[in-house]
PDB file as gemmi writes it, atoms N, CA and C in Angstrom:
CRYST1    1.000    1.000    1.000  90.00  90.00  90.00 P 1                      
ATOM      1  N   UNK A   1      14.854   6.644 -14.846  1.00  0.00           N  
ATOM      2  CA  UNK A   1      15.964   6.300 -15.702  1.00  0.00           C  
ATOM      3  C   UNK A   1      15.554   6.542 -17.159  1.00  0.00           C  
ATOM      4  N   UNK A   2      16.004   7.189 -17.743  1.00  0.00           N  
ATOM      5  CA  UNK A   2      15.824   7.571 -19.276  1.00  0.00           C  
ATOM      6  C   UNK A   2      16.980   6.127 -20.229  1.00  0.00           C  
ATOM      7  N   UNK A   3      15.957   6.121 -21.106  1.00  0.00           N  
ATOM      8  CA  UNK A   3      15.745   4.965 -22.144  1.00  0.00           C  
ATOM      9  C   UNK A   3      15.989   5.491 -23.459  1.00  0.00           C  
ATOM     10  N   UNK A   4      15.831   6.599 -23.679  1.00  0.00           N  
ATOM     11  CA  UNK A   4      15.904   7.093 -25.013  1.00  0.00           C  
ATOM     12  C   UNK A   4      15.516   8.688 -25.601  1.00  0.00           C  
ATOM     13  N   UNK A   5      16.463   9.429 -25.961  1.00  0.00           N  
ATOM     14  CA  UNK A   5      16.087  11.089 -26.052  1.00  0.00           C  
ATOM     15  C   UNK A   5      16.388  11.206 -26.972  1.00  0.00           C  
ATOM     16  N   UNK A   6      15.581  12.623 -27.267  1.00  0.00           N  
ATOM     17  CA  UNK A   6      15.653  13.304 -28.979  1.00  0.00           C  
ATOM     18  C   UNK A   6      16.223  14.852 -28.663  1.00  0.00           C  
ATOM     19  N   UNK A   7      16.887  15.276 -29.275  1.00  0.00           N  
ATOM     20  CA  UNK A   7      17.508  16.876 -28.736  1.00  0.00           C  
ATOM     21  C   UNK A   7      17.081  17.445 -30.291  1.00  0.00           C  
ATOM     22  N   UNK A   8      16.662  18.433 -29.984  1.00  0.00           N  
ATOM     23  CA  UNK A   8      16.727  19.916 -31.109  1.00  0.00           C  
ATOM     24  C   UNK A   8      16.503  20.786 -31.481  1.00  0.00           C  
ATOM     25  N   UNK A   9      18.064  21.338 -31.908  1.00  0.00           N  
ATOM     26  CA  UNK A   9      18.778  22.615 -31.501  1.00  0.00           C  
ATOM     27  C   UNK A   9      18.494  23.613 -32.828  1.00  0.00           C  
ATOM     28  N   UNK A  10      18.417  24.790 -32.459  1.00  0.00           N  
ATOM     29  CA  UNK A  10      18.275  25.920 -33.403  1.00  0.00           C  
ATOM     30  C   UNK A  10      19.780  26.243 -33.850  1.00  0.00           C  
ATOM     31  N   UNK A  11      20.358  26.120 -35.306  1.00  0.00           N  
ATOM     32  CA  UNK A  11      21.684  26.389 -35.767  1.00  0.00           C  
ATOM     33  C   UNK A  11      21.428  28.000 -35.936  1.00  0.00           C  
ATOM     34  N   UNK A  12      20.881  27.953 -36.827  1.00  0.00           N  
ATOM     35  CA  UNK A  12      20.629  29.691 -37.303  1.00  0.00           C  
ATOM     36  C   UNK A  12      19.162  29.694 -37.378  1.00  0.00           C  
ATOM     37  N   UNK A  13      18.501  30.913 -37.705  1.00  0.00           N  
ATOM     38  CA  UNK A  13      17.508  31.056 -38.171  1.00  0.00           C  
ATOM     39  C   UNK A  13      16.528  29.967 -39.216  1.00  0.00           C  
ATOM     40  N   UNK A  14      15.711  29.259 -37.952  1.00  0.00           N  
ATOM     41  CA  UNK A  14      15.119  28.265 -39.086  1.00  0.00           C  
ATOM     42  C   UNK A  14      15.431  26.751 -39.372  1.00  0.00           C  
ATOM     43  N   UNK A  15      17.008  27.024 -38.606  1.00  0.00           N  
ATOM     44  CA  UNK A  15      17.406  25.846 -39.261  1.00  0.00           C  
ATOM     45  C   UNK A  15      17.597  24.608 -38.104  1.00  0.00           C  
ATOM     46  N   UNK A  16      17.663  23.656 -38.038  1.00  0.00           N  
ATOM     47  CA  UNK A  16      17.584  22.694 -37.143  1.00  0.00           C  
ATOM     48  C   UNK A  16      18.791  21.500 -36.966  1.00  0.00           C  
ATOM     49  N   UNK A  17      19.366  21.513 -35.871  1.00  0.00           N  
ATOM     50  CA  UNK A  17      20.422  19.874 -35.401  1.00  0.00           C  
ATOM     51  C   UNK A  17      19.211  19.034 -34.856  1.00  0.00           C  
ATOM     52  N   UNK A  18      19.560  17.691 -35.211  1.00  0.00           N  
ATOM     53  CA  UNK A  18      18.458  17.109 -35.081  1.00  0.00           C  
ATOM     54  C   UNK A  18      19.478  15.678 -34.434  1.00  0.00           C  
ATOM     55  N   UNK A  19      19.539  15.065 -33.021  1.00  0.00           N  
ATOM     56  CA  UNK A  19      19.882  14.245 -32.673  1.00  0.00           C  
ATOM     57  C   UNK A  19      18.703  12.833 -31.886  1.00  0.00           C  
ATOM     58  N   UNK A  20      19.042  12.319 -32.569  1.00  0.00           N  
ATOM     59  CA  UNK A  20      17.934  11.248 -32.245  1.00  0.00           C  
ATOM     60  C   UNK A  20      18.663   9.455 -32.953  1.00  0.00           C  
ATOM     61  N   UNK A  21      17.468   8.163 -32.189  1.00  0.00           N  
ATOM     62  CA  UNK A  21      18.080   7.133 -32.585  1.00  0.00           C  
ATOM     63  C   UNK A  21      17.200   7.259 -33.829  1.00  0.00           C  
ATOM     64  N   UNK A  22      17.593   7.586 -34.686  1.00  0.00           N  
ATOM     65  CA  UNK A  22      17.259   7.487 -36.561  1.00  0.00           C  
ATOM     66  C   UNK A  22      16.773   6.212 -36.938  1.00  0.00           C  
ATOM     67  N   UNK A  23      18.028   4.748 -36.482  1.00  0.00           N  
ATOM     68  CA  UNK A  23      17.253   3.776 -36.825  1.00  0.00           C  
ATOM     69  C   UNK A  23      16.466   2.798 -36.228  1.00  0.00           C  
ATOM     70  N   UNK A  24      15.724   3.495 -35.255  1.00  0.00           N  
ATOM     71  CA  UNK A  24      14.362   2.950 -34.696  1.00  0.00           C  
ATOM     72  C   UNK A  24      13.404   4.534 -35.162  1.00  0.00           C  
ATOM     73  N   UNK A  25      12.835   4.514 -36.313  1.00  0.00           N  
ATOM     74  CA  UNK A  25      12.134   5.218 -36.672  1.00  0.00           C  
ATOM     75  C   UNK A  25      10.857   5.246 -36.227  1.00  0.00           C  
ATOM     76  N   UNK A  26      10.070   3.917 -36.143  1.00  0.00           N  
ATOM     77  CA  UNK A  26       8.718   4.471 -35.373  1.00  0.00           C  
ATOM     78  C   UNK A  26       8.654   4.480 -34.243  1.00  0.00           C  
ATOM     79  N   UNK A  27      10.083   4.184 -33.366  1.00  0.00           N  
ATOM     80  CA  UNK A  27       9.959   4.924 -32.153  1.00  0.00           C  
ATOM     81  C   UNK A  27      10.127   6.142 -32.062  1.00  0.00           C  
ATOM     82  N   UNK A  28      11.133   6.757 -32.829  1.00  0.00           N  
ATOM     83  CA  UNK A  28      10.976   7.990 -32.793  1.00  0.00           C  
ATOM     84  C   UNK A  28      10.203   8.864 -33.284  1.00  0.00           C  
ATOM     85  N   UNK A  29       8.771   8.144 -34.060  1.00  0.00           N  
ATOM     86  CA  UNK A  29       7.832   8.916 -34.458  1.00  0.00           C  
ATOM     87  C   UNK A  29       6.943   9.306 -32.959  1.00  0.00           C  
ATOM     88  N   UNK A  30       7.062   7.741 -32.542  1.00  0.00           N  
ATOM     89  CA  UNK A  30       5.653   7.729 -31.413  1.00  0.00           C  
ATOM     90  C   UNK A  30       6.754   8.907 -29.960  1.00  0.00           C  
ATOM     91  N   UNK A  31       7.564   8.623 -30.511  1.00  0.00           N  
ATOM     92  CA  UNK A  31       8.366   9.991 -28.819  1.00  0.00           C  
ATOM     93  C   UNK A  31       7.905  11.274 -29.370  1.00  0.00           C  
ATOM     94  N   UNK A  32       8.459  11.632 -30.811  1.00  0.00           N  
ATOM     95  CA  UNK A  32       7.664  13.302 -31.360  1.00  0.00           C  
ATOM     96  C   UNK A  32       5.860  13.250 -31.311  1.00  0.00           C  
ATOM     97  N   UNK A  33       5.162  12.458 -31.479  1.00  0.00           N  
ATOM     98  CA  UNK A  33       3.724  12.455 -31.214  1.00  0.00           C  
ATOM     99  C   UNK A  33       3.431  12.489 -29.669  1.00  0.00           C  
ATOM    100  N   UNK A  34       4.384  12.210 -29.052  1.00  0.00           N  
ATOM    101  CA  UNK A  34       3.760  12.131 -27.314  1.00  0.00           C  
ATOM    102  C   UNK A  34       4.052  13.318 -27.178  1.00  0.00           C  
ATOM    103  N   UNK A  35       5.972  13.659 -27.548  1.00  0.00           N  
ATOM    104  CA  UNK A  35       6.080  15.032 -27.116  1.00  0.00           C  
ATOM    105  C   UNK A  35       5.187  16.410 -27.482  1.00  0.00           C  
ATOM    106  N   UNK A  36       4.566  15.896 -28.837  1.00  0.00           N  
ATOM    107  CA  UNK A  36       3.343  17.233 -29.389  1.00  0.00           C  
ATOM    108  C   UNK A  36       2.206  17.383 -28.078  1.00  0.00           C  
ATOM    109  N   UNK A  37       1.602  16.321 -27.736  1.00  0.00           N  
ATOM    110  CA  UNK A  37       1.047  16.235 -26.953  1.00  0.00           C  
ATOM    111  C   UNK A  37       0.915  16.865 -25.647  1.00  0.00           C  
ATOM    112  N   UNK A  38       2.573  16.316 -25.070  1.00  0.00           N  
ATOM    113  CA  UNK A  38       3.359  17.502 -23.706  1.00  0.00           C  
ATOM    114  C   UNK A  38       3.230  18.774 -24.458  1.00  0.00           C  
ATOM    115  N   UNK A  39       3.879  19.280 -24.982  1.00  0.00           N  
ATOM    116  CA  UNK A  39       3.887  20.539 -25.096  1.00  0.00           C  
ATOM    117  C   UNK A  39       2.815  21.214 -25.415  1.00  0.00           C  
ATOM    118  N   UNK A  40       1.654  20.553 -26.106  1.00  0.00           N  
ATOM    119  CA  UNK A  40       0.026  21.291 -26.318  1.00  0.00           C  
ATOM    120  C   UNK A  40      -0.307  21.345 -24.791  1.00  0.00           C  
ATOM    121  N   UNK A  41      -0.049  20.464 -23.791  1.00  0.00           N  
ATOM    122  CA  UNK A  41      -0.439  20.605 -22.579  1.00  0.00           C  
ATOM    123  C   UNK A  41      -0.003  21.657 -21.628  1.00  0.00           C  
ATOM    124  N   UNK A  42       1.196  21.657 -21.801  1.00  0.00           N  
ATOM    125  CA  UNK A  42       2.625  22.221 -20.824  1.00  0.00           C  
ATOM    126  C   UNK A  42       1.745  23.864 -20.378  1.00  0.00           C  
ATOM    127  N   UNK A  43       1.652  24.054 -19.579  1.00  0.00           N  
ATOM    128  CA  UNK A  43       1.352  25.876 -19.767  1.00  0.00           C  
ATOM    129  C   UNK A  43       2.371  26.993 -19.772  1.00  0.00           C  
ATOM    130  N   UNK A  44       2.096  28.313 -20.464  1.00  0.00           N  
ATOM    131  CA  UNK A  44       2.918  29.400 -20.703  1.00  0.00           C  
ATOM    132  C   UNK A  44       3.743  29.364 -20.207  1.00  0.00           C  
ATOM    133  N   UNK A  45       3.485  29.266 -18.789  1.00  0.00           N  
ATOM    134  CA  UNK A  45       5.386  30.160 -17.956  1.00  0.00           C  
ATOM    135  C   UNK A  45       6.262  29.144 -18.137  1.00  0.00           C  
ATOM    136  N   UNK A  46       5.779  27.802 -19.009  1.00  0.00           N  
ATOM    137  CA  UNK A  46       7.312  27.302 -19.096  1.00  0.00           C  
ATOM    138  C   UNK A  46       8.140  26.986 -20.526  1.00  0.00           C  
ATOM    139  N   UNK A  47       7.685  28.469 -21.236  1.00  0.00           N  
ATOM    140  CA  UNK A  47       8.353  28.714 -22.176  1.00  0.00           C  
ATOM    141  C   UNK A  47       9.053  29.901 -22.538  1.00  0.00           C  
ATOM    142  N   UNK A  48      10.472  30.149 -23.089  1.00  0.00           N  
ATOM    143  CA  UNK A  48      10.846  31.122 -22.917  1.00  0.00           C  
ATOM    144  C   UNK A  48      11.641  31.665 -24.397  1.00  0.00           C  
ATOM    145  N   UNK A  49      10.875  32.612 -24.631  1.00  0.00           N  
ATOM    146  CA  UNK A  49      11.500  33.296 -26.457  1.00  0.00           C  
ATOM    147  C   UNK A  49      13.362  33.228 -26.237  1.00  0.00           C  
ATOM    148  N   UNK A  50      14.031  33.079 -24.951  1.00  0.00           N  
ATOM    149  CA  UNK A  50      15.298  32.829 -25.555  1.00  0.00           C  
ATOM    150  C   UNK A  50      15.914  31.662 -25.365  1.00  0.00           C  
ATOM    151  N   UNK A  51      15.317  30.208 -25.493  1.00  0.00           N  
ATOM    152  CA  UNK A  51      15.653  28.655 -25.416  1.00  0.00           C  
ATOM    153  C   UNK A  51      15.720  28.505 -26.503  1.00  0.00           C  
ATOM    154  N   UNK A  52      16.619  27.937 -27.357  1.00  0.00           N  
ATOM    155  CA  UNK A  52      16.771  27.400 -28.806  1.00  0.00           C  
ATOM    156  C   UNK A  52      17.102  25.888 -29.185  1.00  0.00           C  
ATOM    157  N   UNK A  53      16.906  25.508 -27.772  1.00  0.00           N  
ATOM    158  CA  UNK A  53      16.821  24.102 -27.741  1.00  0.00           C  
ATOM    159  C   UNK A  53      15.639  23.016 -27.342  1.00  0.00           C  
ATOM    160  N   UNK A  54      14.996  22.209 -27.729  1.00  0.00           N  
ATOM    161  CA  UNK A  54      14.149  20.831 -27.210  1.00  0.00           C  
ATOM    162  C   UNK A  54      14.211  19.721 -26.774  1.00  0.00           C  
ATOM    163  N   UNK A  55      14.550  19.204 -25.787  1.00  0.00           N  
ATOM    164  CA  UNK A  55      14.946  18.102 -25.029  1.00  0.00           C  
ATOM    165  C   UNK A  55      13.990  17.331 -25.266  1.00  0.00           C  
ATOM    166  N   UNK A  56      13.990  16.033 -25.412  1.00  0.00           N  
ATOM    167  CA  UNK A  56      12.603  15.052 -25.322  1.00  0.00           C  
ATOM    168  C   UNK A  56      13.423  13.837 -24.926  1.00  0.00           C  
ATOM    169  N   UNK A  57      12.898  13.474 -23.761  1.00  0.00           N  
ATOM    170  CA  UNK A  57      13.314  11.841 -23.204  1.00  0.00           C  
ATOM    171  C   UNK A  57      12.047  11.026 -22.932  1.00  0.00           C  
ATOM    172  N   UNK A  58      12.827  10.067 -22.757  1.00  0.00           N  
ATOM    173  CA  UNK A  58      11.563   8.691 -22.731  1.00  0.00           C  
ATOM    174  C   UNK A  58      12.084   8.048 -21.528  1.00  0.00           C  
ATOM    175  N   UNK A  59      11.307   7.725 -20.423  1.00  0.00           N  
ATOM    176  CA  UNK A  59      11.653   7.065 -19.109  1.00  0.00           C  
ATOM    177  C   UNK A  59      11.694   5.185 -19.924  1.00  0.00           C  
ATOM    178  N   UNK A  60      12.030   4.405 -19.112  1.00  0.00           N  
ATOM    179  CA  UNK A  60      11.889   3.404 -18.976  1.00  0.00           C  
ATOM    180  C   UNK A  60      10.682   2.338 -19.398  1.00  0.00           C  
ATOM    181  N   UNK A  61       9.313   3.086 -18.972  1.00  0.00           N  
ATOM    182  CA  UNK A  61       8.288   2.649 -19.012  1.00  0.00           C  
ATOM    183  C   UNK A  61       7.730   3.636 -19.882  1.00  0.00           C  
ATOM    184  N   UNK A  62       8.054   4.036 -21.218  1.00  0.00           N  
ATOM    185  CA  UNK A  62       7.811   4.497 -21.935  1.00  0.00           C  
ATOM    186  C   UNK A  62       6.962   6.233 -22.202  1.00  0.00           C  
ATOM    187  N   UNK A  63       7.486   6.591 -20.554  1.00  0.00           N  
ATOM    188  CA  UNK A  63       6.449   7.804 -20.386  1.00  0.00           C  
ATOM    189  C   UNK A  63       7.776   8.901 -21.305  1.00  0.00           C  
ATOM    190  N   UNK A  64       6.764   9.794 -21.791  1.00  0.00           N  
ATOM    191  CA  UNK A  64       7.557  11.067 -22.746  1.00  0.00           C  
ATOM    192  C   UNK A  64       7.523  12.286 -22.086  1.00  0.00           C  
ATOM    193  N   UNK A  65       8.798  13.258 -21.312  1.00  0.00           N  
ATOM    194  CA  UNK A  65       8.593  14.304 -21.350  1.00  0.00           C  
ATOM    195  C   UNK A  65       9.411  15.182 -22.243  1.00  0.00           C  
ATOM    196  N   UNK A  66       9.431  16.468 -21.679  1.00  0.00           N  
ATOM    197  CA  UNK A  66      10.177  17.646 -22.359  1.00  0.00           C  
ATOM    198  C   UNK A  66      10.888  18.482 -21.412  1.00  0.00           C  
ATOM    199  N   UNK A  67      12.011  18.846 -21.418  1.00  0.00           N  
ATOM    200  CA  UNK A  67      12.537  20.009 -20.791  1.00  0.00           C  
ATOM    201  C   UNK A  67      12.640  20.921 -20.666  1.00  0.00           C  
ATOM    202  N   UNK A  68      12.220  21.492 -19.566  1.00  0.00           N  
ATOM    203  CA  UNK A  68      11.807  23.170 -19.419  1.00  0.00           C  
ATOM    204  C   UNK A  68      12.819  23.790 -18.771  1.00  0.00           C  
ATOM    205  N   UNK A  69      13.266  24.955 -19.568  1.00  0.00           N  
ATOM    206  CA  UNK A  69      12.101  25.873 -20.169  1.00  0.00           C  
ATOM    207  C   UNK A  69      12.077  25.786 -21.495  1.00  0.00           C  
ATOM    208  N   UNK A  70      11.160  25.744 -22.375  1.00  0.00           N  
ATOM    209  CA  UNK A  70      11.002  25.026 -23.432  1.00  0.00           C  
ATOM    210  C   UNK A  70      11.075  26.742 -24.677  1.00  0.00           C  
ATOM    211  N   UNK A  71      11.162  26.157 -25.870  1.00  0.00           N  
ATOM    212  CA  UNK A  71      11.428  27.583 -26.978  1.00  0.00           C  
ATOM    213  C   UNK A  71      10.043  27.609 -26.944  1.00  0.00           C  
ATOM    214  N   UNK A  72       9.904  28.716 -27.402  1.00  0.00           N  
ATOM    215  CA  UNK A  72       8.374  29.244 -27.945  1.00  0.00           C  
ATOM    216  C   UNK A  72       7.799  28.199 -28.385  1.00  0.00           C  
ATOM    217  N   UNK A  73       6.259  28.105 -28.595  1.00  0.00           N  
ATOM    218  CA  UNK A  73       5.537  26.966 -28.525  1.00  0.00           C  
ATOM    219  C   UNK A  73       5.630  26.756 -30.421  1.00  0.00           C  
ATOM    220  N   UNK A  74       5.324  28.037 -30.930  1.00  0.00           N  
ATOM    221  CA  UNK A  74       5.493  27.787 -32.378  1.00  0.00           C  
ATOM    222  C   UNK A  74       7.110  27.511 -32.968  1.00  0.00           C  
ATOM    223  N   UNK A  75       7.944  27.834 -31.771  1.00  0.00           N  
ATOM    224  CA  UNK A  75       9.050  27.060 -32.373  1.00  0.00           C  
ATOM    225  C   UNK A  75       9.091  25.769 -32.291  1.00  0.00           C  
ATOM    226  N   UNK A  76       8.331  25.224 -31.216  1.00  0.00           N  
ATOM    227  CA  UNK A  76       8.344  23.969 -30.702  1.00  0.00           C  
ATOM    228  C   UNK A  76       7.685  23.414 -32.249  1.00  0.00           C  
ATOM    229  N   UNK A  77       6.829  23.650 -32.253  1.00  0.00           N  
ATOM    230  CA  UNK A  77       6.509  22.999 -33.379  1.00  0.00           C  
ATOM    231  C   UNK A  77       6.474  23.036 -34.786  1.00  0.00           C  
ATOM    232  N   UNK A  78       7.670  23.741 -35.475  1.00  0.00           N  
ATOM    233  CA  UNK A  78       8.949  23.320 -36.146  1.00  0.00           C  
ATOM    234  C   UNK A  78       9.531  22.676 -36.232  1.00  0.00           C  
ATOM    235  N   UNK A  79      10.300  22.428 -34.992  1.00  0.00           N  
ATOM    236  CA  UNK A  79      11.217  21.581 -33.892  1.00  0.00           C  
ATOM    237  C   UNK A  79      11.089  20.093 -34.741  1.00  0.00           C  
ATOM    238  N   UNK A  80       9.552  20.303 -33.952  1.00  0.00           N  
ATOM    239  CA  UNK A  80       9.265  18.656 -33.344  1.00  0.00           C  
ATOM    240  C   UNK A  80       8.945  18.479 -35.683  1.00  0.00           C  
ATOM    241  N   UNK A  81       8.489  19.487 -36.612  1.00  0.00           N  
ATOM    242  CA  UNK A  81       8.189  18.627 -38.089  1.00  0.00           C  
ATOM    243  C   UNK A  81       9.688  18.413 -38.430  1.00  0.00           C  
ATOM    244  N   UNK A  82      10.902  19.474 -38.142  1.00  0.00           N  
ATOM    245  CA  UNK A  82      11.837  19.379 -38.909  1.00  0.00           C  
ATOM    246  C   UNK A  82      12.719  18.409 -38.146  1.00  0.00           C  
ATOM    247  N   UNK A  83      12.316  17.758 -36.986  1.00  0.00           N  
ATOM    248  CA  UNK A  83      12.641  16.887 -36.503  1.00  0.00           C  
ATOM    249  C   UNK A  83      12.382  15.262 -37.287  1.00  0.00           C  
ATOM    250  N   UNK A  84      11.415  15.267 -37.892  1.00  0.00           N  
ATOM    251  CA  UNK A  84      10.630  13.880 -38.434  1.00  0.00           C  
ATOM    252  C   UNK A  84      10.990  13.740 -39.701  1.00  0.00           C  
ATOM    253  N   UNK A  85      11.030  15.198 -40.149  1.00  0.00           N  
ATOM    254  CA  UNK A  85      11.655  15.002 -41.618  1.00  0.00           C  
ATOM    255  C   UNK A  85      12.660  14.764 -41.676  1.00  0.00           C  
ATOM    256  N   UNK A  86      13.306  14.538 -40.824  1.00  0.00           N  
ATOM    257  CA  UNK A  86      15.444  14.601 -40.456  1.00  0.00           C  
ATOM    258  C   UNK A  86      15.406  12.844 -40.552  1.00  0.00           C  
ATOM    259  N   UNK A  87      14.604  12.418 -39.392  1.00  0.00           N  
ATOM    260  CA  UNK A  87      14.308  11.061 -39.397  1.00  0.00           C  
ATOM    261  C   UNK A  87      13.688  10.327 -40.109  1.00  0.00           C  
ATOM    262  N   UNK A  88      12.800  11.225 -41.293  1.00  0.00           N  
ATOM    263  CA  UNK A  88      12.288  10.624 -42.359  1.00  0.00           C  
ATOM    264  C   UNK A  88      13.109  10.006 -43.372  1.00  0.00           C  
ATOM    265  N   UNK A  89      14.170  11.308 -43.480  1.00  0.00           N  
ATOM    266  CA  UNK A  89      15.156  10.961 -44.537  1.00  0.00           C  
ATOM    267  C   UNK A  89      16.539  10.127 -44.266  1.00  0.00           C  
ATOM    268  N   UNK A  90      16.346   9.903 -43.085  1.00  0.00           N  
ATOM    269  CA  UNK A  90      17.802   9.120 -42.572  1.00  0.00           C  
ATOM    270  C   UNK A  90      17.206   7.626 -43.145  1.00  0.00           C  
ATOM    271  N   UNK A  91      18.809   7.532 -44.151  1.00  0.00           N  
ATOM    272  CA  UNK A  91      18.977   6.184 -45.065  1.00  0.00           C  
ATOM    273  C   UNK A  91      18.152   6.367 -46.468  1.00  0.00           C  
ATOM    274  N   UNK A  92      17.750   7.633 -46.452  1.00  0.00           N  
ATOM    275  CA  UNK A  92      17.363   7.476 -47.679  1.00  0.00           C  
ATOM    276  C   UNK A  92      18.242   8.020 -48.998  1.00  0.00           C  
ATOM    277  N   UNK A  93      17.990   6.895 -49.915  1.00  0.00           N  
ATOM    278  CA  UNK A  93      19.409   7.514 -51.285  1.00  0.00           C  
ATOM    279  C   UNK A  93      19.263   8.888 -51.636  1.00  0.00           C  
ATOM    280  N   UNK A  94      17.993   9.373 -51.633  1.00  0.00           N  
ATOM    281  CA  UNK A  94      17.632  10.753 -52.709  1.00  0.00           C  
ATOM    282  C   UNK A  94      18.679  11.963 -51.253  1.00  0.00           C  
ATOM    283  N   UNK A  95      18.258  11.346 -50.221  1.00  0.00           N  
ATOM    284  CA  UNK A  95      18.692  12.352 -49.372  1.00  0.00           C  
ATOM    285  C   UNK A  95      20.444  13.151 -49.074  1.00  0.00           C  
ATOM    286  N   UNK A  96      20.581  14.167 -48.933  1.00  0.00           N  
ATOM    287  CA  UNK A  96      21.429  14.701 -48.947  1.00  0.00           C  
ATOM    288  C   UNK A  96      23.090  13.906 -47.483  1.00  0.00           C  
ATOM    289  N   UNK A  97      23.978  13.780 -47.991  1.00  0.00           N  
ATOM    290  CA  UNK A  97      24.710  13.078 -46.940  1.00  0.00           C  
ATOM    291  C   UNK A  97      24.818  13.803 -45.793  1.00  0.00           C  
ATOM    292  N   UNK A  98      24.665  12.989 -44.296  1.00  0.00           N  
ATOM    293  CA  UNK A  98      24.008  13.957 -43.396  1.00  0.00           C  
ATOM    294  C   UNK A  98      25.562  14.227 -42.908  1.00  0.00           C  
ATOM    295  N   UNK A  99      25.551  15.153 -41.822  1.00  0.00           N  
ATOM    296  CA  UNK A  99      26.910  15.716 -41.727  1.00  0.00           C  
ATOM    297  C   UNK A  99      26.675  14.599 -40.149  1.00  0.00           C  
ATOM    298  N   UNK A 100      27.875  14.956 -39.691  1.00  0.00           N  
ATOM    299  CA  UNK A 100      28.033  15.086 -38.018  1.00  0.00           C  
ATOM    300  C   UNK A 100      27.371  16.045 -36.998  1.00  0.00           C  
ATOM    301  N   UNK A 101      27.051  15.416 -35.867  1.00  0.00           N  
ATOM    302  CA  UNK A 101      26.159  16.638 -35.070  1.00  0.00           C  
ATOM    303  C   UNK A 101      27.275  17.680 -34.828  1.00  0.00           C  
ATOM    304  N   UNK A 102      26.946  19.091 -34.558  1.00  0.00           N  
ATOM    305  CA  UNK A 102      27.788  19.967 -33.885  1.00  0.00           C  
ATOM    306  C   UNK A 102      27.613  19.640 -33.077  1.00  0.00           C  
ATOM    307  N   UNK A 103      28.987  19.753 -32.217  1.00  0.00           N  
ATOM    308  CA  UNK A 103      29.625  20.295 -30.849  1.00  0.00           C  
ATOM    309  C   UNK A 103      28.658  20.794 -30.041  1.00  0.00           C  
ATOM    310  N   UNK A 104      27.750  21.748 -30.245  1.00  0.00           N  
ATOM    311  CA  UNK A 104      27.416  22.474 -29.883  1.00  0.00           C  
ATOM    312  C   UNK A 104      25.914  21.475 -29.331  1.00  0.00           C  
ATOM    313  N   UNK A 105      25.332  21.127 -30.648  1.00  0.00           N  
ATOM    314  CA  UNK A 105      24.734  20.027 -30.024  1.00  0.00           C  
ATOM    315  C   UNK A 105      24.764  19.173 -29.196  1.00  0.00           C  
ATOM    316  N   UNK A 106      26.080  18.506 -29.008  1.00  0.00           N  
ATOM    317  CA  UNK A 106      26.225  17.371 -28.451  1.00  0.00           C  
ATOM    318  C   UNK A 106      26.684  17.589 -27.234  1.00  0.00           C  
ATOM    319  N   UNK A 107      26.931  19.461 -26.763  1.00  0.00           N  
ATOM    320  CA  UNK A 107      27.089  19.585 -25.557  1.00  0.00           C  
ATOM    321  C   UNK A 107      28.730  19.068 -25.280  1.00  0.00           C  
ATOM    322  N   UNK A 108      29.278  19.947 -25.924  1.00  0.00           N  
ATOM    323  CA  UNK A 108      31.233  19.197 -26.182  1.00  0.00           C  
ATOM    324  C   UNK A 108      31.614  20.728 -26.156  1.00  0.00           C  
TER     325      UNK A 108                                                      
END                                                                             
């Protein structure tokens, strides 16, 4: 039974949707640090240069995986900084007003 997931999606080139619970922040630090972890582990064949998306869930008992087939590993880890910085800045004044997830994200 999943407890808690982080999704994120490639908009254009570079750029990142970032869906996650924002205000439990150091949980969602410690899910992107487990998920670095999975994916340093994960081996080759289960990544594929045309996935532009990152799934990360959290079971119940706090175990972290990822969903395969996963983007390139150096996209992955993009992903997973421009992921933290998304959640870094959620609630913060200096930060830019965040929009709504796309559609596209949210799987609509």
């Amino acid at each position: 039974m999943e407890a808690c997931h982080i999704v994120v999606q490639e908009t254009s080139r570079g750029v990142y949707d970032v869906g996650a619970p924002m205000k439990y922040k150091p949980l969602c630090y410690n899910i992107l640090a487990d998920a670095r972890k999975v994916i340093f582990m994960t081996s080759d064949e289960h990544f594929s240069p045309i996935v532009k998306v990152l799934t990360i869930t959290m079971n119940m008992e706090g175990r972290v995986d990822v969903a395969a087939p996963l983007p390139p590993r150096q996209m992955c880890e993009h992903m997973l900084a421009s992921a933290k910085g998304v959640i870094e800045r959620y609630d913060d004044e200096q930060a830019p007003v965040m929009r709504a997830f796309s559609e596209q994200l949210m799987g609509v």
